[in-house]
N, C-alpha and C positions, 0 to 999 in steps of 0.2 A: 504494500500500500504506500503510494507516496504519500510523505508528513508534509514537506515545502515545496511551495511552489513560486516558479519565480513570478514574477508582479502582471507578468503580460500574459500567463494562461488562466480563458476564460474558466470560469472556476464551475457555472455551469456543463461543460464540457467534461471537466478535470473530475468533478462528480460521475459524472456517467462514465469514462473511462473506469472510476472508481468500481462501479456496478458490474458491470462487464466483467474485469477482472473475480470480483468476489464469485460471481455465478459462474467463473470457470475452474476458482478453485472448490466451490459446493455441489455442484451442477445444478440443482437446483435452490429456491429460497422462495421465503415470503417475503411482500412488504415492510412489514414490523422487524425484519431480521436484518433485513438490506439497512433501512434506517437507522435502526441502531449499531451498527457495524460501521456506516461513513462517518454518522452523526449528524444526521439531515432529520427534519421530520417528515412523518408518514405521508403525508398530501404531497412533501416539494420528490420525495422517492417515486411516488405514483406519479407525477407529473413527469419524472423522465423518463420512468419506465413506457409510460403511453409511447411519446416520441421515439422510444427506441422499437418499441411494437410497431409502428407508422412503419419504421425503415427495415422492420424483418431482423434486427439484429437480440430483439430478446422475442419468446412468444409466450402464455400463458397456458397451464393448465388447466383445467375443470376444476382441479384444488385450489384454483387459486395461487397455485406456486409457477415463480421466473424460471426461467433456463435460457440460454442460449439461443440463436434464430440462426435459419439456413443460410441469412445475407451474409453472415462471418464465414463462411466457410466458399463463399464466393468469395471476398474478400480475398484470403488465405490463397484461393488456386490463383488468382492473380499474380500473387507477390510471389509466390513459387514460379509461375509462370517466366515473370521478368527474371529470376534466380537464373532459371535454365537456360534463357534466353543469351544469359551472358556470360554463362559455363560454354554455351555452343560457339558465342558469335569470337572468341577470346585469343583462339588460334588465327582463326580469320582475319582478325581486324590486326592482327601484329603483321601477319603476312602480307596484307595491302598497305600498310601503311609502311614497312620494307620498300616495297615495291614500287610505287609511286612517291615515296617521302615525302608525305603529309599524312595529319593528322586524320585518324578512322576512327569513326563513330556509329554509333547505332541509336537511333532513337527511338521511343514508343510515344505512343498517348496515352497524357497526363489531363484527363480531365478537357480545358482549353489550349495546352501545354502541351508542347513534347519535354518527356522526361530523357535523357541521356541514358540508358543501361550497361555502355560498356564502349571504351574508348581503347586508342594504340596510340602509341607515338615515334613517330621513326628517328635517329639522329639527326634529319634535314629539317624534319618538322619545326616551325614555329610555335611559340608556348600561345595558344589561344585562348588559354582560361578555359575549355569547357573541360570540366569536370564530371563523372560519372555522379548521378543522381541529383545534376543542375538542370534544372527543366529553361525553357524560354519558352518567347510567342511561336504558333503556329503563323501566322501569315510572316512575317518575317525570316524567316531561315525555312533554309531548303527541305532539311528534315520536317519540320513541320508541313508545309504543302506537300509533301508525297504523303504525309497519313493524313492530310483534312481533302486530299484529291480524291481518296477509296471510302470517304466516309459516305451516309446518307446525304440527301439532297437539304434535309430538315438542317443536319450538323454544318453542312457549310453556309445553310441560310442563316444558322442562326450566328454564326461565327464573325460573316459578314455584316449581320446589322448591329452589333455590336461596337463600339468606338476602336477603330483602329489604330493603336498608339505608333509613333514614330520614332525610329531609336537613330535615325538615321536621313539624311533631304532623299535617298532612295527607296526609304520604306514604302510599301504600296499601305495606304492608310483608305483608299477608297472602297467599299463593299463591291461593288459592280466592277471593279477591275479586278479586283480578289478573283472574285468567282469565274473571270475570264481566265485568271492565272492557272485555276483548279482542275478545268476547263482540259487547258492547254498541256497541264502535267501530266493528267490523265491521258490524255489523245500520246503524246511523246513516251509516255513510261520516264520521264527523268523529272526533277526539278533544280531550277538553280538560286540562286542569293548572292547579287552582286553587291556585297555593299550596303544590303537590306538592313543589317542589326548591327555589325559591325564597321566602322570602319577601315577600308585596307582590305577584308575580309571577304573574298569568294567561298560559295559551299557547293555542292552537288550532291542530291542524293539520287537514289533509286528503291523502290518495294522493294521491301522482304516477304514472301509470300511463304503458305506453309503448300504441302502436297497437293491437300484440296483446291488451292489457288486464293486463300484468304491473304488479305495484307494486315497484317502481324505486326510490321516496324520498318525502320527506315534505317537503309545503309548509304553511310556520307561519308564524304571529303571535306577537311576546309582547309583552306589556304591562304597564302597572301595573293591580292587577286592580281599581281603580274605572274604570278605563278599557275593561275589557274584561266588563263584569255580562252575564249570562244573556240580557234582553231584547235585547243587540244580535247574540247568535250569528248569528241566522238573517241579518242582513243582511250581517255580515262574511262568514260565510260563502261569500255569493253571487255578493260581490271575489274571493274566494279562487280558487273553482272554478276557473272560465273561467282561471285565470290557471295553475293546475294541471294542466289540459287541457292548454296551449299548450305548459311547457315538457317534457311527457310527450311531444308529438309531436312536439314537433323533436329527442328523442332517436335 
């Protein structure tokens, strides 16, 4: 049980984390028990209990007793999911990033976000700051429009009408050119980031698809963008693929 918390976690939240944990080391409980174990009263425990019943992560018995909800155990094959994902991609991505000499990455989707799951870095490589488990914007980096290009038509409208912040005078900040962009990475299978979030900064990615032909995450380049001009896309590219391919099917 955590006793301190520091000033900026919501203490509602820090309560229900609380719950969650008791009901996994009890399996089940009552209200009255929950209560008096955090030190909340019985109404403010029911009130988050409801909320956590909303979201499937506790359910109720006929007695009246907590347990645990199926949405955790979705949860969980996620994060294993991402585990494997960068147990597979680990060999791969040191071998393109040898290979090419830049920086090799993987991204997934993080909510509105692509999350990082697992990076390379060659000797040539420049230090670009992304770090495994640094999320950014999807519309601005490359990895991100290759996983909002495979999404629903709803996820990228709704992506789009959202305020498109600008981290760069390149960033596309307009919905309707977005959606051209998404458009266009789909129709090509690649996308790029000239300059979009960083500056100095090219990216390229490509899908990572699994057997059945799901898109799964995104395998990327970044570079310094004299390193990465227009004329070489098509051959990095063609590093990339195969390399894409491979760690898609060992998912």
């Amino acid at each position: 049980m955590v006793t301190e918390k520091p000033e900026r976690i919501v203490r509602s939240v820090a309560n229900a984390c609380d719950i969650l944990e008791l009901l996994a080391r009890s399996n089940t409980s009552r209200v009255t028990d929950l209560a008096a174990d955090v030190g909340l009263t019985k109404a403010s425990v029911y009130n988050l209990l409801t909320t956590l019943r909303e979201y499937g992560l506790v359910t109720r018995d006929d007695d009246k007793k907590y347990r645990l909800g199926p949405r955790l155990a979705y949860l969980a094959s996620a994060v294993n999911a991402t585990e494997t994902l960068s147990e597979v991609a680990g060999l791969y991505l040191r071998t393109l990033a040898e290979e090419t000499g830049e920086q090799a990455l993987v991204g997934v989707l993080d909510g509105d976000r692509v999350l990082f799951a697992a990076r390379a870095e060659s000797q040539r490589a420049v230090q670009l700051m992304v770090r495994t488990g640094q999320t950014e914007p999807l519309h601005a980096t490359a990895t991100g429009k290759v996983l909002a290009a495979w999404r629903s038509e709803a996820f990228q409208r709704s992506l789009a009408a959202h305020p498109l912040d600008a981290y760069t005078p390149r960033t596309i900040t307009d919905g309707h050119i977005l959606l051209q962009e998404l458009e266009s990475v789909r129709r090509d299978g690649y996308a790029t980031c000239r300059q979009e979030h960083q500056e100095g900064v090219s990216g390229l990615a490509v899908p990572i698809r699994t057997r059945t032909g799901d898109v799964v995450a995104a395998l990327a380049l970044a570079a310094p963008v004299e390193r990465l001009p227009e004329h070489k896309v098509a051959s990095v590219l063609a590093s990339m693929r195969p390399v894409a391919d491979r760690i898609g099917h060992g998912l």
